[in-house]
C-alpha positions in Angstrom: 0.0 0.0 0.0 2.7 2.4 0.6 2.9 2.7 -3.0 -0.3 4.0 -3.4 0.1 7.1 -1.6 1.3 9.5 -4.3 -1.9 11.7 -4.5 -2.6 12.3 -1.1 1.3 12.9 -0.3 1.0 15.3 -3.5 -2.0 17.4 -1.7 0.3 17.4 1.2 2.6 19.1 -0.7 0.2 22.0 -1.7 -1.7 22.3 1.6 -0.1 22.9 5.0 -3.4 21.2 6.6 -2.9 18.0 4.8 0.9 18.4 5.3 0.4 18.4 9.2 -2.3 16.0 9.5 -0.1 13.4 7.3 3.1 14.2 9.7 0.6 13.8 12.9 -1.2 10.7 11.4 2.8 9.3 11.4 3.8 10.1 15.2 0.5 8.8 15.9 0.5 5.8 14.5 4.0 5.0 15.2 5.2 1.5 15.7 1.4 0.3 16.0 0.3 -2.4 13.5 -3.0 -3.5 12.3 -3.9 -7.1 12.3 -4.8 -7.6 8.4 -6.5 -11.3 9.1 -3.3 -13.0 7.3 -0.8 -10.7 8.7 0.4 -7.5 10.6 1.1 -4.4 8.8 2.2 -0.9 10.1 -0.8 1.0 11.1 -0.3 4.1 9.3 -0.8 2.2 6.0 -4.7 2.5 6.6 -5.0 6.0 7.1 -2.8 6.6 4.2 -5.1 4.0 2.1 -8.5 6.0 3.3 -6.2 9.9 2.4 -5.7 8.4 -0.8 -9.1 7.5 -1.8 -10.9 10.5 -0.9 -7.3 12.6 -3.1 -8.6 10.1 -6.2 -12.3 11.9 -5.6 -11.1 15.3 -4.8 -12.5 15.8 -1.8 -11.7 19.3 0.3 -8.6 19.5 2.5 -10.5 19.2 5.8 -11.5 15.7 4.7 -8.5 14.7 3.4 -6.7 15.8 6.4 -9.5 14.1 8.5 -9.2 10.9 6.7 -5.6 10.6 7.7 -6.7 11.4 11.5 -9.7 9.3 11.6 -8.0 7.1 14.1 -5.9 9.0 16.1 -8.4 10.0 18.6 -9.6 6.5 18.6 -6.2 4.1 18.5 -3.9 6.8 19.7 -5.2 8.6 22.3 -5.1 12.0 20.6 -7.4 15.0 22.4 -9.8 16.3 20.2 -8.8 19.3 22.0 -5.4 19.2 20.6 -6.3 18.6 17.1 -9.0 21.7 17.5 -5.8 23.9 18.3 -4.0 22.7 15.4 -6.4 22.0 12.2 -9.5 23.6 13.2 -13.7 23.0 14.3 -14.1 21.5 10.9 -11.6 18.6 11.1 -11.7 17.5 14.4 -15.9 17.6 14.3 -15.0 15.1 11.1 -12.2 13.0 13.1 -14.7 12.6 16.5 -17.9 11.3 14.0 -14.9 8.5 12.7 -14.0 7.9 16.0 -15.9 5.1 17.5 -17.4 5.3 21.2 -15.2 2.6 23.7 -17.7 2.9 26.4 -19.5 0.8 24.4 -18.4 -2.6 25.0 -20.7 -4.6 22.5 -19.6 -5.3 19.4 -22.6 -4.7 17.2 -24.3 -2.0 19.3 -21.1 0.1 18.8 -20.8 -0.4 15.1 -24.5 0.4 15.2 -24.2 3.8 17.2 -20.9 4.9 14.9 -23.4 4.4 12.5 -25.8 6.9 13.2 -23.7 9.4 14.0 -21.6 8.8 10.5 -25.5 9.4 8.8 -26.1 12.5 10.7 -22.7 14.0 10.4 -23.4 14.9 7.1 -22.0 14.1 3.5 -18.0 14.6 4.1 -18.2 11.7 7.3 -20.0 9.9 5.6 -17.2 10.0 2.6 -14.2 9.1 5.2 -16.3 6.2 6.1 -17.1 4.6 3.2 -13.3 5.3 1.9 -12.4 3.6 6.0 -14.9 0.5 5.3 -13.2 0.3 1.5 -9.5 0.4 2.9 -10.8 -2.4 5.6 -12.1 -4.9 2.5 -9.5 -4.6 0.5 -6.5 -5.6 3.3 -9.1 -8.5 4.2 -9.9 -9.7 0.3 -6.2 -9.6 0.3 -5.9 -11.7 3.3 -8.7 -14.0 2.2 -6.6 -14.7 -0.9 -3.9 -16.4 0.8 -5.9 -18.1 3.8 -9.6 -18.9 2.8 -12.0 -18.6 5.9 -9.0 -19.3 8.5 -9.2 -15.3 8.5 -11.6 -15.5 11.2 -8.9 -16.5 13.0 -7.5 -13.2 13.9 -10.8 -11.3 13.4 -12.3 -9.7 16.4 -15.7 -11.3 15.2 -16.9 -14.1 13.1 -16.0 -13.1 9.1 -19.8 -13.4 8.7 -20.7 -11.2 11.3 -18.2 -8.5 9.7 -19.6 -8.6 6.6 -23.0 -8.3 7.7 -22.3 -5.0 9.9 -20.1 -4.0 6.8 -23.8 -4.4 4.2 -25.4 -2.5 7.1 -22.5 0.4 6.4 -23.0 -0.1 3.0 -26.8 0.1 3.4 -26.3 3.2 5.5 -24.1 5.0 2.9 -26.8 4.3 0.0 -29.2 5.5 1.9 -27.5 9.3 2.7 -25.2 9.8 -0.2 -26.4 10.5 -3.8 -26.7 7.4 -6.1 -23.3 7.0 -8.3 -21.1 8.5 -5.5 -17.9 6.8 -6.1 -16.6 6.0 -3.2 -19.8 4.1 -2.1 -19.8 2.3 -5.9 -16.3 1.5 -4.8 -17.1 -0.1 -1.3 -20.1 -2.0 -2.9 -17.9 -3.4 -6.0 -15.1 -4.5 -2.9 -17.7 -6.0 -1.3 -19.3 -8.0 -4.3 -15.8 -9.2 -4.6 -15.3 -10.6 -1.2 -18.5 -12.6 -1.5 -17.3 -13.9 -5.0 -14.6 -15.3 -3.5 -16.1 -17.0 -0.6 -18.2 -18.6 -3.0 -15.4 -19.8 -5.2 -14.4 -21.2 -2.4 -17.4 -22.8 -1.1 -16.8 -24.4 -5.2 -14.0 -25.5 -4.5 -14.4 -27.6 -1.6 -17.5 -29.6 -2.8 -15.2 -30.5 -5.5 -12.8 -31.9 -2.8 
């Protein structure tokens, strides 16, 4: 993925918002991974991966700054006060509708609450998280490739359960943004893909 950042490191280069949310998204994200379901990778590819999407659709520097601080308040412990002081009302209002509640200790009823405040926080949120839940399916397809349904392994939930919360996001996103809006087209075709392949590989092993 690393090589897929040349547009949003480009908009860093003509913005000093998206400049310092791309060098804050790094310190953040320092020497965390993310657990991919076949692998670890360095966290800060998936912010990077969510920046670049929204650079592809040319989407306002706010969002492309909040893209690639979507999770620092959430996995990094950074105060919304702190980013308020440094990139504005705009991009931290767009950074705390990413950032999912931990008080909520169930799974599905805090998918289910980010949810809602994603749908009411208007058309820019709702952007970052379809290019978030976009990012997500494309690490796991990737994963899927090389381990089948052993992913589960190192999912926090059951592979079915994800992709049932990820067609209620996806439901969500159809339901607020304007038909034809890339980013959801984009999620939808991802997800058309991962159920391809589980279904190739149900195939495959009644043929076994």
């Amino acid at each position: 993925m690393a090589s897929s950042t040349s547009r949003i490191e480009s908009q860093a280069g003509r913005s000093a918002l998206v400049k310092g949310a791309l060098s804050v998204a790094r310190r953040a994200h320092a020497g965390q991974f993310r657990q991919t379901g076949c692998e670890e990778i360095p966290f800060i590819e998936h912010p990077l991966a969510v920046g670049e999407l929204l650079a592809e659709q040319g989407h306002p520097r706010e969002t492309l700054a909040a893209g690639l601080l979507h999770d620092v308040a959430e996995h990094a412990e950074v105060e919304p006060a702190s980013l308020r002081d440094r990139f504005g009302d705009e991009v931290t209002r767009l950074v705390e509708a990413l950032s999912e509640d931990p008080s909520i200790p169930d799974y599905e009823k805090r998918k289910e609450e980010h949810r809602e405040r994603v749908a009411a926080a208007g058309p820019e949120a709702q952007a970052i998280f379809a290019a978030d839940k976009t990012a997500n399916v494309v690490v796991l397809r990737e994963a899927y490739a090389i381990l089948g349904e052993e992913v589960d392994d190192d999912l926090p939930v059951s592979l079915d359960f994800k992709i049932l919360v990820w067609e209620f996001d996806l439901e969500m996103l159809f339901a607020n943004l304007p038909a034809d809006t890339p980013l959801v087209d984009r999620f939808a075709d991802e997800m058309v893909g991962l159920w391809g392949q589980r279904a190739d590989g149900d195939d495959r092993a009644s043929l076994c």
